[in-house]
C-alpha positions in Angstrom: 11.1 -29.1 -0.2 9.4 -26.6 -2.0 7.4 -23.5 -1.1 4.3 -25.3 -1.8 5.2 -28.6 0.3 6.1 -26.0 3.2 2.9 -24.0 3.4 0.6 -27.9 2.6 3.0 -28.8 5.4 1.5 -25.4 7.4 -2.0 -25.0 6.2 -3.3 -28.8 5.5 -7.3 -28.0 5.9 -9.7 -26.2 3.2 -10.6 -22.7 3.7 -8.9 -19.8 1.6 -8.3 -20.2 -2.2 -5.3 -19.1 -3.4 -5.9 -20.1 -7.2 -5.0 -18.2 -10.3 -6.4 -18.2 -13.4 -3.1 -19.4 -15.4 -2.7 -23.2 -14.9 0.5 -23.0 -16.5 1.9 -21.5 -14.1 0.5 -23.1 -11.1 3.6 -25.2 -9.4 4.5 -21.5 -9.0 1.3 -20.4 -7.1 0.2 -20.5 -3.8 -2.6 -23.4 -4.5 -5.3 -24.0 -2.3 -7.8 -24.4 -0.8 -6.3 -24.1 2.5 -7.2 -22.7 6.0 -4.5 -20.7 8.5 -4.0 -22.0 11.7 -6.3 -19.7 14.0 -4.6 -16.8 15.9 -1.8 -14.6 15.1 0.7 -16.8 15.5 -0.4 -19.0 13.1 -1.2 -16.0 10.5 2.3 -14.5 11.4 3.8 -18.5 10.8 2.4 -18.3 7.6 3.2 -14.7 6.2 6.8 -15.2 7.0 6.7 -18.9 4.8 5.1 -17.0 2.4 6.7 -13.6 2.0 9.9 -13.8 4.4 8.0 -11.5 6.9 6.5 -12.5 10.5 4.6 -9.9 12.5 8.1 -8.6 14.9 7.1 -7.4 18.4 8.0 -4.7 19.7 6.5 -1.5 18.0 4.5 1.9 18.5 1.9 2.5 15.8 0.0 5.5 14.9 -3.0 6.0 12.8 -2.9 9.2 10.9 -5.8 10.1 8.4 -5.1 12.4 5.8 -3.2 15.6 5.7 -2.7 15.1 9.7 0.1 12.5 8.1 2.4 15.7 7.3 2.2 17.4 10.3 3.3 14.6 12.2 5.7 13.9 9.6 7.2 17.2 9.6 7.9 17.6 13.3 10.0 14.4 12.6 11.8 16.0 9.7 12.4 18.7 11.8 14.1 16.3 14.8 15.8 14.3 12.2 19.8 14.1 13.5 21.1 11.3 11.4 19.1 10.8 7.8 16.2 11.3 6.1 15.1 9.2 3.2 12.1 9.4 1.3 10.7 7.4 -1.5 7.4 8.5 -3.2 5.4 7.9 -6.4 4.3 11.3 -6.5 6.0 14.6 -5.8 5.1 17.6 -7.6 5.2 21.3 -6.8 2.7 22.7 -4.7 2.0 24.7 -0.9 2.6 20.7 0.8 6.0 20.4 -1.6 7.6 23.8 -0.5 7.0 22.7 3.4 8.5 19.6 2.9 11.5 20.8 0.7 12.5 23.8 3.5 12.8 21.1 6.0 15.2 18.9 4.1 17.0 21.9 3.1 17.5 22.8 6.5 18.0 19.1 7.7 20.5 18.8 5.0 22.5 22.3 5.4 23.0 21.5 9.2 24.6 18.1 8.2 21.9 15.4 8.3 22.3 12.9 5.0 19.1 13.6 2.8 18.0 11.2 0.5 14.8 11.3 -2.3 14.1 8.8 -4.9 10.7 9.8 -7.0 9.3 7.4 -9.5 9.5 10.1 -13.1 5.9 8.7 -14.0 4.2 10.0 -10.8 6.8 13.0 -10.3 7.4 14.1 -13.7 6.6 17.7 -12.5 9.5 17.6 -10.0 12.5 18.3 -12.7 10.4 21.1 -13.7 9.3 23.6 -16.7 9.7 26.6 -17.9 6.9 27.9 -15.8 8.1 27.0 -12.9 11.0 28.9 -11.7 12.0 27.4 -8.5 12.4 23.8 -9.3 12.3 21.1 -6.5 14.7 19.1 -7.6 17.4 22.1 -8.2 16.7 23.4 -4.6 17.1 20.3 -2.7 20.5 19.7 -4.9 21.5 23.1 -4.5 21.6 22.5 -0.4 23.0 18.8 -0.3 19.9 17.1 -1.1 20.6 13.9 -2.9 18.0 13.4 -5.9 17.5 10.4 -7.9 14.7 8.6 -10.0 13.7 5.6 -10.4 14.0 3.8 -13.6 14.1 6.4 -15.5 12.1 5.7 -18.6 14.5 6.7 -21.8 14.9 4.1 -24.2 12.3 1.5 -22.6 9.4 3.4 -22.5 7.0 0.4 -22.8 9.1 -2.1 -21.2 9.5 -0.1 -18.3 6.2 2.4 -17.8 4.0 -0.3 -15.8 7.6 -1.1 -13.9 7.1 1.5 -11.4 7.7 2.1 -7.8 4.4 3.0 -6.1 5.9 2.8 -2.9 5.3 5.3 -0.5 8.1 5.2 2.8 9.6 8.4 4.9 12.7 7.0 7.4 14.0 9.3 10.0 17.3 8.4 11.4 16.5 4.8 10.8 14.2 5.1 13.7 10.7 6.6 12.7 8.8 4.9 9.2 5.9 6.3 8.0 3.9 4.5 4.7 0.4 4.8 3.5 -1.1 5.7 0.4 0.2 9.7 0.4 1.8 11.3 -1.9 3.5 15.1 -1.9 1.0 16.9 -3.8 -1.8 19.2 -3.2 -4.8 16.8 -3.5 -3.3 15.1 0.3 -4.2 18.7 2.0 -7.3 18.8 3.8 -9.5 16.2 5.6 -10.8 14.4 2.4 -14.1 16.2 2.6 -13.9 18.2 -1.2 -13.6 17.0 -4.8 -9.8 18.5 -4.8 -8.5 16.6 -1.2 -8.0 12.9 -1.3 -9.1 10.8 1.3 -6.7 8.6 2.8 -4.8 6.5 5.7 -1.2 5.7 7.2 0.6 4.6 9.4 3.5 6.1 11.6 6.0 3.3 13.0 8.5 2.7 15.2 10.2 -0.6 15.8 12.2 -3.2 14.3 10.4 -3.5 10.9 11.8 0.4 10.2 14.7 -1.5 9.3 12.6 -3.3 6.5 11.3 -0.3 5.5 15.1 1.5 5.5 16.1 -1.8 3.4 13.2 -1.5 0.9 14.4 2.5 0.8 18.1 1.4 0.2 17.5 -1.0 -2.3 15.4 1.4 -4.3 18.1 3.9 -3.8 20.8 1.7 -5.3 18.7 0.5 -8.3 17.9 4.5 -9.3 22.0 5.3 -9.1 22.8 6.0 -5.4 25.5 4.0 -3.2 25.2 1.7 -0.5 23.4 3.7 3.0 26.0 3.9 6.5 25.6 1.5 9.1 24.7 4.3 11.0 20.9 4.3 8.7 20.2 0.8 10.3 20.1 1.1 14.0 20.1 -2.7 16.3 16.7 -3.6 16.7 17.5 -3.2 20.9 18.1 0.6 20.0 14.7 1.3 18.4 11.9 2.2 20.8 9.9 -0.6 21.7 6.5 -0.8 21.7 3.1 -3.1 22.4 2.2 -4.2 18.7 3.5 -6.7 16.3 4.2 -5.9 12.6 5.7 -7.2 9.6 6.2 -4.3 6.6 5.6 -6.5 3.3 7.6 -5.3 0.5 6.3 -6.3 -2.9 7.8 -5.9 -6.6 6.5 -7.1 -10.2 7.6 -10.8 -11.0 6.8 -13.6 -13.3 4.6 -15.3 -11.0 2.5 -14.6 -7.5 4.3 -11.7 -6.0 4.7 -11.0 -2.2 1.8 -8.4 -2.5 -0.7 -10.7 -3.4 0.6 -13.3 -1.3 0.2 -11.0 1.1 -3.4 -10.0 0.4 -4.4 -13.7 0.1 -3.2 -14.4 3.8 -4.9 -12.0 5.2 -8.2 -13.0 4.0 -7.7 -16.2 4.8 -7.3 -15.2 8.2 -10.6 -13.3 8.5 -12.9 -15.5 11.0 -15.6 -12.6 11.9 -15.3 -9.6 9.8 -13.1 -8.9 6.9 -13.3 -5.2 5.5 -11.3 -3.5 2.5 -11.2 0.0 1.5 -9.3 0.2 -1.1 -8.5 3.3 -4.3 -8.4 0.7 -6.9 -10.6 -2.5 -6.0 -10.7 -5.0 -9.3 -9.1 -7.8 -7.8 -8.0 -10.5 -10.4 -10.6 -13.5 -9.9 -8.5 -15.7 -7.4 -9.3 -13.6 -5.1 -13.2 -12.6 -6.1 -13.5 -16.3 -5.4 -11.5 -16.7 -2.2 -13.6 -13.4 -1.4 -16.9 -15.5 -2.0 -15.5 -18.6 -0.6 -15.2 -16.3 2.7 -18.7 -15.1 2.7 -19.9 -18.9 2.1 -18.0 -19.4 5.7 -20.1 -16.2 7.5 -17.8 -13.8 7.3 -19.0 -10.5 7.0 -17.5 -8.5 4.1 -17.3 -4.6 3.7 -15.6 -3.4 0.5 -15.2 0.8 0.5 -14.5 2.0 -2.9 -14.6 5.6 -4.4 -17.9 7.1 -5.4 -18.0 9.4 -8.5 -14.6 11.7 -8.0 -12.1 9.3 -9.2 -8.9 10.3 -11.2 -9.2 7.1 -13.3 -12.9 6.3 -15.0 -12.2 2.9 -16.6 -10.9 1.8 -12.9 -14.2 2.7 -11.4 -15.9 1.5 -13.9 -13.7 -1.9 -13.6 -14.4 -1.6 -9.5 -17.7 -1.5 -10.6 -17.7 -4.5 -12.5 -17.0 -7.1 -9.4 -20.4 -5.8 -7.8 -22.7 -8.1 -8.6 -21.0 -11.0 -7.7 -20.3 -10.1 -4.4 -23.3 -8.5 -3.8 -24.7 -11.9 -4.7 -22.9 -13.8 -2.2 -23.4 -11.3 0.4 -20.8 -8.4 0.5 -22.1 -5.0 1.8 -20.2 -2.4 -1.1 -19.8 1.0 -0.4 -18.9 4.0 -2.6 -16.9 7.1 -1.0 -18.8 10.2 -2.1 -17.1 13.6 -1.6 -13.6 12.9 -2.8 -11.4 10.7 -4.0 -11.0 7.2 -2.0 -7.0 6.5 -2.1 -6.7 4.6 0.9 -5.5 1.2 1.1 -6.3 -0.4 4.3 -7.8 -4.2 5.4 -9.3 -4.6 8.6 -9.8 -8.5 10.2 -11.7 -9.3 13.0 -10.7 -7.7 16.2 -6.9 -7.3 15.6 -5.7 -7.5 12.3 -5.0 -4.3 10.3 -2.8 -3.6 6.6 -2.1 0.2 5.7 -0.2 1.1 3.4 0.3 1.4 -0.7 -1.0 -1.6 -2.3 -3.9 -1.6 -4.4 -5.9 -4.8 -5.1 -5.6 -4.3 -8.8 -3.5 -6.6 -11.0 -1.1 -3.9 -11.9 -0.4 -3.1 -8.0 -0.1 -6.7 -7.8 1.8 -8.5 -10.1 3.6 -5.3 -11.9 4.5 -2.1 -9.4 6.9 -2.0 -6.4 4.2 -1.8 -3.1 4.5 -2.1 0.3 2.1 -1.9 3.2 2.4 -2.7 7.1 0.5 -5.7 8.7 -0.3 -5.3 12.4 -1.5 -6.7 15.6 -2.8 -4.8 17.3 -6.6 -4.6 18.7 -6.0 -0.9 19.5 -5.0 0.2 16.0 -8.2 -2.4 14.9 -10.2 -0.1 17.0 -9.2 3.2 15.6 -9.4 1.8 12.0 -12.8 1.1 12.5 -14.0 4.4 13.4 -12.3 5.5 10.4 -14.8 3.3 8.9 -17.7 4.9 11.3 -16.9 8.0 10.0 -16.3 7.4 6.0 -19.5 5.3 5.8 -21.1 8.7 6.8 -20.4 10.2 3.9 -20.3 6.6 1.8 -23.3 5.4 -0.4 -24.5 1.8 -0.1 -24.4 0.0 -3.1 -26.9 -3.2 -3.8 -28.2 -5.1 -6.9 -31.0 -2.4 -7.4 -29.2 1.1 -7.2 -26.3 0.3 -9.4 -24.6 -3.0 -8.0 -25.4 -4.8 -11.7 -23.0 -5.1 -14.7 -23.2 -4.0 -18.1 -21.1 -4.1 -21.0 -18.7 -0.9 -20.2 -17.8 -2.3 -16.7 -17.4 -5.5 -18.7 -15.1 -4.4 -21.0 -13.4 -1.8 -18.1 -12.8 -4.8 -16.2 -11.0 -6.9 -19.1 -8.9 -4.1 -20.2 -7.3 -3.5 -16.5 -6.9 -7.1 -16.0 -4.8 -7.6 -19.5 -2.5 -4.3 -18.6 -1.6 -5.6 -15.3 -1.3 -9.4 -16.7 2.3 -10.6 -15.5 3.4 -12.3 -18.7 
């Protein structure tokens, strides 16, 4: 039987769309309509059919909002006995770079394995230039750091630039996982209040699912040159702290076809009942999911998409994010711009107990084209904090409707075809 026949099998009634444009291709898609089974077990049944991940008992999850994501970080850098892997899309030099670099260099001195994988698109900067004397890569070699990059791009550049890694995962001692959208770079200082610090989310985990994130980290490492990790990097689940929340860590890369990051996204719509609300860096969703977004506000769910206001490091994405307004503003979304710095989060609230954090953007090149993954949780708690999150950025957020800016033109038009076709999986 099939992975369709499994989830008709699992999700029999109308309710989300999971549709896609291409009807070549749709044996291959998650078809719809169809609605979850209520609850999270049902929502956790049907993640796991869908991407191979349930939501796992047994963790402790923190909420950490911008540059407070490093300080925790660091003190577990600093504790680290074992390893320390990091994988990243960005890491260039800066004040944030040299903190993080003395701690490895110290971890890696007194013994502790240290492993970095940077994607070279994002972290170019890291090999270096002549103006820059201290290079991180050459330091963290030079103590015992081991350095590699991911698919490097000589000799492919086209076939490989949009074939990146945009994960962002920190393991300590196979115990600690942090992900969210940061990066190691000077725009993640600072509380997301000025044009030149990013505002952003993540989430600090223990539990079993640090193993998924230690086996997305591994298989990264071994694609980008490095050998297989020690038993030692994957402690037994009954050896990890245990907590009260639930959690499944989604890891995503670009196929021919609907990739675990968007089946992931699609699910967790579909499981919005009350509220369903999406801050997200990079929000042009391809139209599947504009319509299972309308289909869902058709069934009274209330939908809140946050979006960056004018300070945005990419213009044709805004004005592509800018694009989807009017149709959702018609059905009856409630769109949001972020005004004093850059938007990067990547978060989805549902209802009372549903959260996502962590890199995927609901783009087509984030996707069906980069390597993502983000953390789905139960937990009403963590719901709660994400909210005020949302209490607090709508502050400083401008309301968008159909009269101030919510309507289309040609530019947004044209923005919006032009990101769809670059992150087009065929």
């Amino acid at each position: 039987m099939d992975e369709l026949q499994d989830l008709e099998e699992l999700l029999p009634q109308a309710g989300a769309h999971f549709l896609d444009s291409d009807r070549e291709r749709a044996r291959h898609e998650m078809q719809g309509p169809f609605m979850l089974p209520p609850g999270p077990a049902g929502f956790s049944f049907a993640l796991y059919q869908s991407t191979g991940v349930g939501l796992m008992p047994g963790h402790k999850l923190e909420l950490l909002e911008n540059s407070t994501v490093f300080e925790r970080m660091l003190e577990d850098l600093r504790g680290a006995q074992h390893s320390i892997h990091i994988l990243v899309y960005i890491w260039r030099p800066c004040e944030l770079s040299d903190r993080i670099v003395e701690v490895l260099v110290e971890r890696a001195r007194a013994g502790v394995q240290c492993r970095v994988v940077v994607d070279p698109v994002g972290s170019e900067e890291v090999r270096g230039n002549k103006d820059f004397d201290l290079k991180v890569e050459k330091v963290l070699t030079d103590a015992g750091v081991e350095v590699h990059y991911y698919r490097l791009l000589a000799g492919k550049v086209v076939g490989r630039l949009l074939g990146r890694t945009h994960n962002k995962i920190v393991v300590v001692d196979g115990r600690v996982a942090y992900t969210g959208g940061f990066g190691i770079w000077k725009v993640w200082e600072g509380d997301g209040l000025k044009p030149e610090e990013w505002r952003d989310t993540h989430v600090r985990v223990e539990g079993p699912e640090v193993r998924r994130m230690q086996l997305s980290f591994s298989r990264h490492w071994q694609e980008s040159g490095g050998g297989l990790l020690p038993p030692s990097a994957f402690p037994e689940p009954d050896e990890i702290s245990q907590g009260p929340s639930s959690a499944g860590f989604v890891d995503s890369a670009g196929k021919l076809g609907v990739t675990d990051a968007e089946r992931m996204v699609r699910l967790v719509i579909a499981a919005a009942r009350e509220r369903l609300w999406i801050a997200n860096a990079y929000f042009t969703p391809p139209n599947a999911i504009l319509e299972q977004l309308e289909e869902k506000l058709r069934q009274g769910v209330e939908i809140r998409i946050l979006g960056p206001g004018p300070v945005h490091d990419v213009p044709i994405i805004r004005a592509s994010q800018r694009s989807t307004y009017e149709r959702l503003l018609a059905a009856g979304a409630r769109i949001y711009e972020y005004q004093p710095s850059m938007m990067h989060a990547k978060t989805i609230l549902v209802d009372d107990w549903l959260s996502v954090v962590g890199s995927t953007n609901l783009d087509v090149l984030s996707l069906n084209k980069l390597g993502e993954g983000s953390l789905v949780m139960n937990d009403a708690e963590f719901a709660r904090k994400l909210e005020r999150c949302w209490a607090k950025d709508l502050r400083h957020s401008k309301e968008i409707t159909l009269q101030n800016g919510g309507r289309t033109n040609p530019w947004r038009r044209f923005a919006r075809r032009t990101t769809q076709l670059v992150g087009r999986d065929r």
